[in-house]
C-alpha positions in Angstrom: -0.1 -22.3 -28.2 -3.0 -23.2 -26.3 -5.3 -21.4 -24.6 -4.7 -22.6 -21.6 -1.3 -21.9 -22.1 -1.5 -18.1 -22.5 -3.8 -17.5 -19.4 -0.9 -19.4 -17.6 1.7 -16.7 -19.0 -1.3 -13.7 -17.8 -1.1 -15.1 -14.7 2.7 -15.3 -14.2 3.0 -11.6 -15.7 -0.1 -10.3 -13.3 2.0 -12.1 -10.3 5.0 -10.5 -11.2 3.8 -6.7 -11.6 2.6 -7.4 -8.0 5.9 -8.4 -6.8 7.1 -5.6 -8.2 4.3 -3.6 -6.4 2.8 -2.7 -9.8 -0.7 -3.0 -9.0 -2.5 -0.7 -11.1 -0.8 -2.1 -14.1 -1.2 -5.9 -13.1 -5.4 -5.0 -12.9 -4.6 -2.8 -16.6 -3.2 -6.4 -17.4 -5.4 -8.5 -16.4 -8.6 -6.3 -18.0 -6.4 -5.8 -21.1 -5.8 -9.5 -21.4 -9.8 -10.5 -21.2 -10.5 -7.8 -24.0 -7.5 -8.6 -26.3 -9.2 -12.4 -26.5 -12.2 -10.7 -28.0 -10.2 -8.5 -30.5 -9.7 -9.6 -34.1 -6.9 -7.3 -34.6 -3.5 -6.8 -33.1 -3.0 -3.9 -30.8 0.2 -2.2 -31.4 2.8 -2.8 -28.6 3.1 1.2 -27.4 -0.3 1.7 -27.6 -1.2 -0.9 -24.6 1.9 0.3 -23.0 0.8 3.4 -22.5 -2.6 2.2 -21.2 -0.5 0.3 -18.5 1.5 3.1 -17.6 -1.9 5.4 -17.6 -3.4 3.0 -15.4 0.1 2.8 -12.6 0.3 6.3 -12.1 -3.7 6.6 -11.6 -3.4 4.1 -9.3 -0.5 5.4 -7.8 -2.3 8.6 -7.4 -5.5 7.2 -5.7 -3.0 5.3 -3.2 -1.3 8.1 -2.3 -4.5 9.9 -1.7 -5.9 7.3 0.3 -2.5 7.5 2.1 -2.7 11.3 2.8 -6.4 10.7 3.9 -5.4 8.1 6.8 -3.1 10.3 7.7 -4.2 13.7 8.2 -5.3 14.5 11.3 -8.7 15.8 11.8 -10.3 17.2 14.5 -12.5 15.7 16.8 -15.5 17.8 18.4 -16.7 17.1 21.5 -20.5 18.7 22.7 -20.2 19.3 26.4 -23.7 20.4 26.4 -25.2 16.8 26.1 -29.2 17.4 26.4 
């Protein structure tokens, strides 16, 4: 298999984790995909796995902070004493 030929597959995997509103794994992905090409040694299956599940729930957490965030309601101070 080419090279060219397993960045097409990265691609197609990285577009489908984003259909699938994955998008903390499908950035894992991508970053694991770059490094793997510089590794001489396999990486066992559950290993990256968990790194991909790792990096879905922290970005699921740091969406759902962000979400919080836009929604709270803070208060806004007026000064009725303008100098």
């Amino acid at each position: 298999m080419t090279a060219y030929g397993v960045y097409a597959m990265s691609i197609d995997r990285t577009a489908q984790l984003k259909a699938l509103h994955l998008y903390g794994m499908a950035a894992a992905w991508s970053e694991w995909q770059t490094g793997y090409s510089m590794q001489q040694k396999p990486v066992m299956p559950d290993v990256w796995l968990d790194r991909l599940i790792m990096a879905e729930q922290a970005d699921r957490q740091a969406r759902c902070l962000s979400y919080q965030l836009k929604a709270a309601r803070f208060p806004n101070w007026k000064v009725f004493n303008a100098v």
